[in-house]
N, C-alpha and C positions, 0 to 999 in steps of 0.2 A: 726343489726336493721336498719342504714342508710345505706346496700347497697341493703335494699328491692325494694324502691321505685326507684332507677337504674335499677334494675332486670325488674319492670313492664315495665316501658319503654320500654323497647328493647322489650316485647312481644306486643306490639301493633303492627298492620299491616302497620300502616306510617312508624316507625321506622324499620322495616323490610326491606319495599322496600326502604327506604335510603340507607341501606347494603346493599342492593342488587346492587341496581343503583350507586350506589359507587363502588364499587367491579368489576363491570364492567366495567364500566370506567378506572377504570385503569386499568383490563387487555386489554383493547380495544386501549389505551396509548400506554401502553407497547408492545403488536402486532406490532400497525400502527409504531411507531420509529423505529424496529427494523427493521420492510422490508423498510420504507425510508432507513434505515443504509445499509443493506444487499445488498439493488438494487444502491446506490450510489454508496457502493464498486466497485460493481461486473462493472457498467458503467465506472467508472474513469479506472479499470484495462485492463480494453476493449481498451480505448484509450490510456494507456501507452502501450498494447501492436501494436497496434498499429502505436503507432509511433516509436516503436525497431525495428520493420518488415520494417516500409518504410527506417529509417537509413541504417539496416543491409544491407538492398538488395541494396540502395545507395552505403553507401562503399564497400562491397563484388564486386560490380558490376567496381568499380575504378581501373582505370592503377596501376599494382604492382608497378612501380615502385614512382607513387606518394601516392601511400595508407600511409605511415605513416607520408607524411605531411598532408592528407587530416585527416587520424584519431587524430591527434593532432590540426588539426583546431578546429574537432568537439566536443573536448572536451571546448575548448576557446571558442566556439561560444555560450554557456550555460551560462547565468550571472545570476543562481540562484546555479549553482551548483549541478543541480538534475540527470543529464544525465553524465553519464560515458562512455568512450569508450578504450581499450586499444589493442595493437596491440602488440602479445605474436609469440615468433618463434617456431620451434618442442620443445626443450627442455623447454621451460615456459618462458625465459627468455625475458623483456622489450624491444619490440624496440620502441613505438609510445604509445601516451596518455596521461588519468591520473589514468588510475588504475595503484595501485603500485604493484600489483603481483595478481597472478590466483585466484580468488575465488574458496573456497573450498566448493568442489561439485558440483560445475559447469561443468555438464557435455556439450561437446562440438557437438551436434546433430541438431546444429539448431532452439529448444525449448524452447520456451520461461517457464522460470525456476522462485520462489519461494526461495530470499535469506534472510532469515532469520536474519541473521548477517549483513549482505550488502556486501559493497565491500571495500576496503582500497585504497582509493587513497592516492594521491602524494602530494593533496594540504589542507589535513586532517588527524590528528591526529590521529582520533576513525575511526572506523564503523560498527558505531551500529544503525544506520540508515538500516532498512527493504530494500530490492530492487524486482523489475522484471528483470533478466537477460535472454541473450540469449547468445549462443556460436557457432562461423561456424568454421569450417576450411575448409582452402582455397585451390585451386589446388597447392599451392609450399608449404604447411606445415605449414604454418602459421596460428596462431589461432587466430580471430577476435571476440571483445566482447564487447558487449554494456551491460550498466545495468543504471535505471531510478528510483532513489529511491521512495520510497511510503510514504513519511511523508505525502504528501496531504492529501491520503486516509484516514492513521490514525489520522490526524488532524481531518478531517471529522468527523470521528466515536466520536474522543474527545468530539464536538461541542454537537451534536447528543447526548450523555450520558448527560450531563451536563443540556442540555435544560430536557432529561426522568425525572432525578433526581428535578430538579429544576418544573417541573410539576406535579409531581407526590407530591411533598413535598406540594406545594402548593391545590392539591386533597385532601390530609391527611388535611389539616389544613382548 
């Protein structure tokens, strides 16, 4: 008996297009955040990839015989810790950097790559930090590799969720 007079309500046409205008709004919320999120990505990955491109073709481009002090500057030269570089012979093994061994799957084509897992440096425990890699090898066999983790990006995304949630909750209420 007291949830009649709730029922009329919602048949009224005001209350109608409340739902309605509410309802779109937040899927209009929820749209607009997500291509902010989508096209932030897709920009930030644009610019990590491009600055792997302008390193790689930098040190590729460097006297062999100074390349593995030059790739172990460039990893020093990084005081956030985001950019990786190491400097692998034919068999895999370490001569220059801070990656501590091959990233698996990393294939060595030039391409800039999608790691999942990251990469294990030398002056880190984990890595489970996401990365952008690339892989060259060089005219003497040598295998050159840069990788530029992506917490920015998913930092981003973090930010981004939290303001949808934190909106949306505030829509509701």
């Amino acid at each position: 008996i007291a949830l009649r007079p709730l029922i009329d309500v919602w048949r009224s046409a005001t209350s109608r297009l409340i739902l309605i205008y509410g309802t779109l709004f937040v899927v209009w919320s929820v749209v607009l955040l997500g291509a902010i999120q989508w096209e932030s990505s897709r920009y930030l990955n644009h610019v990590i990839d491009q600055i792997l491109r302008q390193r790689m073709h930098y040190l590729a481009s460097s006297e062999m015989g100074r390349l593995p002090q030059t790739v172990d500057a460039a990893g020093t030269l990084d005081p956030h810790g985001i950019l990786s570089a190491g400097l692998f012979d034919a068999q895999g093994r370490s001569l220059a950097g801070n990656i501590a061994g091959l990233p698996r799957g990393l294939v060595a084509d030039g391409r800039l790559q999608s790691l999942p897992k990251g990469v294990l440096r030398t002056d880190r425990l984990r890595s489970d930090i996401s990365a952008r890699a690339m892989a060259q090898r060089l005219p003497n066999g040598d295998l050159l590799v840069l990788a530029k983790d992506t917490s920015t990006i998913e930092g981003l995304g973090a930010i981004i969720r939290r303001t949808l949630l934190w909106g949306l909750s505030l829509t509701v209420i």
